[in-house]
C-alpha positions as CSV (number, residue, x, y, z in Angstrom):
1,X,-11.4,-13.6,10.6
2,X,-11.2,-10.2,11.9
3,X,-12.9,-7.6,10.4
4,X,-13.6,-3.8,10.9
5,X,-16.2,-2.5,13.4
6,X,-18.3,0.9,13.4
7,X,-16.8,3.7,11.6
8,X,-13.9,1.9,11.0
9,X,-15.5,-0.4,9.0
10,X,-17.4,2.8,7.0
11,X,-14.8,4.5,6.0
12,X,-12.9,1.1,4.6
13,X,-15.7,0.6,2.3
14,X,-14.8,4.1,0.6
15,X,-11.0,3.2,0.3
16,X,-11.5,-0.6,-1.1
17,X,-15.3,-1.1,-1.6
18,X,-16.1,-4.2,-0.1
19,X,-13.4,-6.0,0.9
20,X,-13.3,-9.8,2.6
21,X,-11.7,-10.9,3.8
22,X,-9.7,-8.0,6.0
23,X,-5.9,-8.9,5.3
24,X,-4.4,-11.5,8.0
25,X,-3.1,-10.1,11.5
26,X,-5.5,-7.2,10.9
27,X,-7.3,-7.0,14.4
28,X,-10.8,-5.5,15.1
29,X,-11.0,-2.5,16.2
30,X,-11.4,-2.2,19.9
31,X,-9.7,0.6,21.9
32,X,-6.8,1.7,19.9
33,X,-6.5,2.3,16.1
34,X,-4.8,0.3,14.3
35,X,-3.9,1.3,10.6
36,X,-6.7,-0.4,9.0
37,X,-7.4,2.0,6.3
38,X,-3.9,2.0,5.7
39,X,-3.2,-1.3,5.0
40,X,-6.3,-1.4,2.8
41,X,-4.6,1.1,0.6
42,X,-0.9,-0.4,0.7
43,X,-2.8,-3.9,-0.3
44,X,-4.1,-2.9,-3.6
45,X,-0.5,-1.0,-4.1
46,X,-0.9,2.4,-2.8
47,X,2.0,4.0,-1.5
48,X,1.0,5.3,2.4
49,X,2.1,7.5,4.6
50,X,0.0,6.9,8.0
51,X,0.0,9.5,11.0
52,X,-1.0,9.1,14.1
53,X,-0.5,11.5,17.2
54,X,-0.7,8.3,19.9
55,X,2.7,6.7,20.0
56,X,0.9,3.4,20.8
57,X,-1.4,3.8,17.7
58,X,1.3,4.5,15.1
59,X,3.3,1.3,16.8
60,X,0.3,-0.9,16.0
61,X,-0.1,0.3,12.5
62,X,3.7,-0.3,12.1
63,X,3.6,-4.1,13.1
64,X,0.6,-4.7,11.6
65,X,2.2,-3.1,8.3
66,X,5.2,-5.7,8.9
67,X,3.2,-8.5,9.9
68,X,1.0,-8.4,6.6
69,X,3.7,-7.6,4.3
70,X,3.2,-4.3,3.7
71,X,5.8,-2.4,5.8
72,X,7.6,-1.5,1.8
73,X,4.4,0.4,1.1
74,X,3.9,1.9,4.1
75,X,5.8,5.0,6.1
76,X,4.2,5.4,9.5
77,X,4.9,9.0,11.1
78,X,3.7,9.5,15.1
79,X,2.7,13.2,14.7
80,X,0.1,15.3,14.4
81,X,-2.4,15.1,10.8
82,X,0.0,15.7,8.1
83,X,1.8,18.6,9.7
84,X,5.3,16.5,9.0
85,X,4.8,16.6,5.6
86,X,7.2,18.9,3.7
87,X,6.3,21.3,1.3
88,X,5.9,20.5,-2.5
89,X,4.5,17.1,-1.5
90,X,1.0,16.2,-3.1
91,X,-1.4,13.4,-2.1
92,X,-4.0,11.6,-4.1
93,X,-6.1,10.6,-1.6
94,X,-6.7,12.0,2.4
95,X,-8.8,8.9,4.3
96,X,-9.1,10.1,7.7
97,X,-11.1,8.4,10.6
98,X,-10.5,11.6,13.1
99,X,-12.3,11.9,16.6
100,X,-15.6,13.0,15.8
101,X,-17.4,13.4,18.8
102,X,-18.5,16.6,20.3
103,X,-16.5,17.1,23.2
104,X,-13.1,18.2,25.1
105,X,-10.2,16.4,23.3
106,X,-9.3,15.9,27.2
107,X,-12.3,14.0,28.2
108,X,-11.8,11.1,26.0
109,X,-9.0,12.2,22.9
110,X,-9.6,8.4,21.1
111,X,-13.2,10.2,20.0
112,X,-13.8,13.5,20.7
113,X,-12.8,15.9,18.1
114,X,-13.4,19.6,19.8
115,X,-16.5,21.4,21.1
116,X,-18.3,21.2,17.7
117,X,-17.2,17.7,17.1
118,X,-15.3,18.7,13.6
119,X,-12.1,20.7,14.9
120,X,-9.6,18.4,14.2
121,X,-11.4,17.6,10.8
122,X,-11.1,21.3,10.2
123,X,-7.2,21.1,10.9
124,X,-6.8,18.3,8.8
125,X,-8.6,20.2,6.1
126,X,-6.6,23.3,6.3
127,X,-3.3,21.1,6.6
128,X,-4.3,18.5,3.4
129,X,-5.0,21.5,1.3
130,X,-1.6,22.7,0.8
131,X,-1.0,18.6,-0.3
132,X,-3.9,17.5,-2.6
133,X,-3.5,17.1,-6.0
134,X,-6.5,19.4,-8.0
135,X,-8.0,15.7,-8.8
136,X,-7.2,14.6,-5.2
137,X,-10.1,14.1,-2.7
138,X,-10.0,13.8,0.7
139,X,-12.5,10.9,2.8
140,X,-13.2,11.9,6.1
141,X,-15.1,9.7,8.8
142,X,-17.8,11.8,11.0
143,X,-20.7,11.5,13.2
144,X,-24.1,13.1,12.8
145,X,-24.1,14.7,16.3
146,X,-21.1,16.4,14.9
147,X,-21.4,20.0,12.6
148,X,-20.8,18.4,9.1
149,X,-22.6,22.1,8.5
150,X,-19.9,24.0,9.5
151,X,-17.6,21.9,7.9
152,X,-19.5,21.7,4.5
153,X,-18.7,25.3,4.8
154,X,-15.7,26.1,5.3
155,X,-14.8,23.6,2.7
156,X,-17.1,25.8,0.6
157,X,-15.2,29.1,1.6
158,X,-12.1,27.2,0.5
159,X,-13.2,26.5,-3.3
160,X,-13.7,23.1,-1.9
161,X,-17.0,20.5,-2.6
162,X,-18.0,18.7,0.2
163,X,-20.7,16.0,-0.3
164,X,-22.2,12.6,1.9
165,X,-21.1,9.6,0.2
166,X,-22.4,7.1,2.9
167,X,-24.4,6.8,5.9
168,X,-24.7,4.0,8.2
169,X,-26.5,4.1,11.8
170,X,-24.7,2.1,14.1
171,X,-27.1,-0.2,16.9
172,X,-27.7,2.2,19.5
173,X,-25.2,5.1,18.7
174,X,-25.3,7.8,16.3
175,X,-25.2,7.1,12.4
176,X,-21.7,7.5,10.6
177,X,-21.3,9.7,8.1
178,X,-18.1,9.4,5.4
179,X,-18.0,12.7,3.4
180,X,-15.6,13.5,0.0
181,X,-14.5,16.8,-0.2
182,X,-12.7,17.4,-3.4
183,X,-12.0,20.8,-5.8
């Protein structure tokens, strides 16, 4: 059975802790993403709306929506973070797995999130805090060679908590680090 690899598989322990087996269909992880986190969510009855930027990306996390069921539970939008999203409309939960590398979003745009390693973790901050519910909390997936300082702080200078919720150092890479940054 498939199941999730690296940071992928982090970050899906924060939105269903421990799950096996990974739904049916679900592939592993290898280049492109694939709406894992979201069908974690729809499966336990979570109503989703997934966004990806890569056309090919949101494609994948459409069929594999469909081919587990799921597609009723699921609204997948190719776009950019939650910029779509129309005003007035509040979220429970943010799970994000964004690139997280430092690095030129040109060089490699799969992984690397902006100089600092954080920028688009910082948009997608800015953008889900006009949508999150005063009890929401947003999950974001990040690397250590990344600034989760600068972030930590400017979710500070937004009356936002930021805190480490797991850790996990991946064979010969960096470790992963999932944060929850809630009011």
């Amino acid at each position: 059975k498939a199941r999730p690899q690296g940071a992928e598989q982090v970050a899906a322990q924060h939105v269903d802790e421990g799950v096996e087996p990974i739904p049916p269909g679900i592939p592993p992880r290898a280049r492109g993403r694939t709406g894992l986190l979201a069908l974690i969510a729809a499966k336990h009855g979570a109503r989703v709306v997934a966004t990806d930027v890569e056309p090919r990306a949101a494609a994948c996390t459409w069929r594999n929506a469909r081919r587990n069921g799921l597609d009723a539970l699921i609204d997948v939008l190719c776009c950019d973070l939650l910029s779509p999203l129309r005003a007035g409309l509040t979220l429970d939960l943010v799970v994000c797995n964004p690139p997280y590398l430092p690095g030129e979003w040109r060089e490699s745009p799969d992984v690397c999130g902006g100089p600092s390693g954080i920028e688009v973790a910082l948009a997608l901050l800015r953008q889900a805090f006009n949508h999150l519910r005063r009890s929401g909390r947003i999950y974001l997936v990040l690397s250590s060679l990344s600034d989760v300082g600068k972030l930590a702080s400017e979710a500070g200078a937004a009356g936002l908590r930021l805190r480490v919720v797991s850790r996990a150092q991946l064979p010969m890479f960096e470790e992963i680090v999932v944060v929850e940054i809630s009011q």
